[in-house]
C-alpha atoms as a printed R data frame, in Angstrom:
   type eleno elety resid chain resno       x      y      z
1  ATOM     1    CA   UNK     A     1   0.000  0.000  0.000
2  ATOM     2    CA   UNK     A     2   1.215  3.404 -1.103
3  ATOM     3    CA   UNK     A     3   0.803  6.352  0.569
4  ATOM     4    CA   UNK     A     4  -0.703  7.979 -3.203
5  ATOM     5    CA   UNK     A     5  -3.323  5.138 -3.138
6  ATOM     6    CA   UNK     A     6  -4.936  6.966 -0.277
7  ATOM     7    CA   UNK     A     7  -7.769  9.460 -0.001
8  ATOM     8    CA   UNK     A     8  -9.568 10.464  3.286
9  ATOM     9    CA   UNK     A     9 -13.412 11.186  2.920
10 ATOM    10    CA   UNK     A    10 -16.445 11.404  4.588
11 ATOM    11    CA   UNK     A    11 -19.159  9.079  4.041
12 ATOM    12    CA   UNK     A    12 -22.313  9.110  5.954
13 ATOM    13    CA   UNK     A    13 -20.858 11.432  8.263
14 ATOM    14    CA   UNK     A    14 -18.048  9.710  9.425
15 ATOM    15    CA   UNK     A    15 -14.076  9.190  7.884
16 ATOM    16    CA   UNK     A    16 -13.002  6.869  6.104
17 ATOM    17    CA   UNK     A    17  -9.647  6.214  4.129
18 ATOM    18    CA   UNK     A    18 -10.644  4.633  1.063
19 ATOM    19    CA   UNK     A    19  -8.100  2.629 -1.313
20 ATOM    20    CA   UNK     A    20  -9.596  3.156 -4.763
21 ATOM    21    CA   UNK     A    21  -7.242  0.443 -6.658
22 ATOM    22    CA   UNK     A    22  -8.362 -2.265 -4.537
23 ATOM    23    CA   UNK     A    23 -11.569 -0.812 -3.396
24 ATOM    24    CA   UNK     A    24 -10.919 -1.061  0.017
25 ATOM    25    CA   UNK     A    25 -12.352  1.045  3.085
26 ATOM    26    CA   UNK     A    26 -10.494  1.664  6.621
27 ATOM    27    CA   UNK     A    27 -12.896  2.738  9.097
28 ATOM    28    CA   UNK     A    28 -10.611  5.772 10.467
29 ATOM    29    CA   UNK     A    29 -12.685  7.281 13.419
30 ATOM    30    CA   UNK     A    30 -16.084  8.513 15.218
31 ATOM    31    CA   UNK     A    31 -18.455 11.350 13.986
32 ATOM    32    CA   UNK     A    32 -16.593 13.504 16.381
33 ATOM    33    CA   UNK     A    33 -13.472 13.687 14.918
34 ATOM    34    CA   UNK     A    34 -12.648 17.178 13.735
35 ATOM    35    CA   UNK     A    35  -9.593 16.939 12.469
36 ATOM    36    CA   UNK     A    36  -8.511 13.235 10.701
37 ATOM    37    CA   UNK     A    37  -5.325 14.744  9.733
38 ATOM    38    CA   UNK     A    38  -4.161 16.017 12.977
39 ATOM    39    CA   UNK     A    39  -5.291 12.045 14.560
40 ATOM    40    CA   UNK     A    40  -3.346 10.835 12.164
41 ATOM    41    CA   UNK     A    41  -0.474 13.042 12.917
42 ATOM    42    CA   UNK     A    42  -0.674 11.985 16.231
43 ATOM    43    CA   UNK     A    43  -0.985  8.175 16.203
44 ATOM    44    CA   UNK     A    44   2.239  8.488 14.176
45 ATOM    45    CA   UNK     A    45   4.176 10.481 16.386
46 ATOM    46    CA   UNK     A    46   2.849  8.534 19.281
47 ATOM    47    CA   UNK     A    47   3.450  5.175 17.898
48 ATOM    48    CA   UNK     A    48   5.605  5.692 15.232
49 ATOM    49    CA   UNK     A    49   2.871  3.246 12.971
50 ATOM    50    CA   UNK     A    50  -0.544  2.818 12.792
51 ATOM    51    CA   UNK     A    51  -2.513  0.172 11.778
52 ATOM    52    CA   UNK     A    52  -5.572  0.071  9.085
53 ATOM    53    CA   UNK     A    53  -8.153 -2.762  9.513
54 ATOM    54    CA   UNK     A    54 -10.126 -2.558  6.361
55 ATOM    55    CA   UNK     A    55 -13.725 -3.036  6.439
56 ATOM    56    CA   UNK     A    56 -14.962 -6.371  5.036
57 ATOM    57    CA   UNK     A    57 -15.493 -6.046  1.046
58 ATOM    58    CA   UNK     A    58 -19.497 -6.077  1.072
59 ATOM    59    CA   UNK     A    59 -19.234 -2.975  3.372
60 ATOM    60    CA   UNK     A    60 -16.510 -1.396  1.723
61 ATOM    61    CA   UNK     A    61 -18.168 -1.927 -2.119
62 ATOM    62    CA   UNK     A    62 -21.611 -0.040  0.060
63 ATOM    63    CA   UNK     A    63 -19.473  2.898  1.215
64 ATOM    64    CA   UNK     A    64 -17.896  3.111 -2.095
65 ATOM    65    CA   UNK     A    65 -21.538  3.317 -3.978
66 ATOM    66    CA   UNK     A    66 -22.729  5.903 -1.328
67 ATOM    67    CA   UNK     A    67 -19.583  7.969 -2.036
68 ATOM    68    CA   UNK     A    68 -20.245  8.034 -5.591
69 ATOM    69    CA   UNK     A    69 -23.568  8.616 -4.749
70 ATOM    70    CA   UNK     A    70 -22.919 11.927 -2.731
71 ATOM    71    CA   UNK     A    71 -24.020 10.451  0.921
């Protein structure tokens, strides 16, 4: 996974980093988060790595349609 690969977006209210070449979604946070590059910023600097669980394929294709769908 390359760093280019990446995109952060909002879908259905809440953030997401989506991986458009193998249409995978990473659930990134809660509805409260104001700022998803400062929490990423921080897990970094905290923990020098962070890890990305993506969401299972059936969700992921869903949050991908409602993306293109403007949700």
């Amino acid at each position: 996974m390359f760093m280019g690969d990446l995109s952060l977006n909002q879908i259905n209210g809440y953030m997401y980093i989506t991986d458009y070449n193998t249409q995978t979604v990473y659930e990134l946070g809660s509805y409260l988060m104001q700022n998803p590059l400062k929490f990423i910023l921080n897990e970094l600097e905290e923990n020098g790595k962070m890890y990305l669980y993506p969401l299972t394929k059936r969700e992921s294709l869903s949050l991908l349609q409602d993306l293109e769908n403007g949700y």
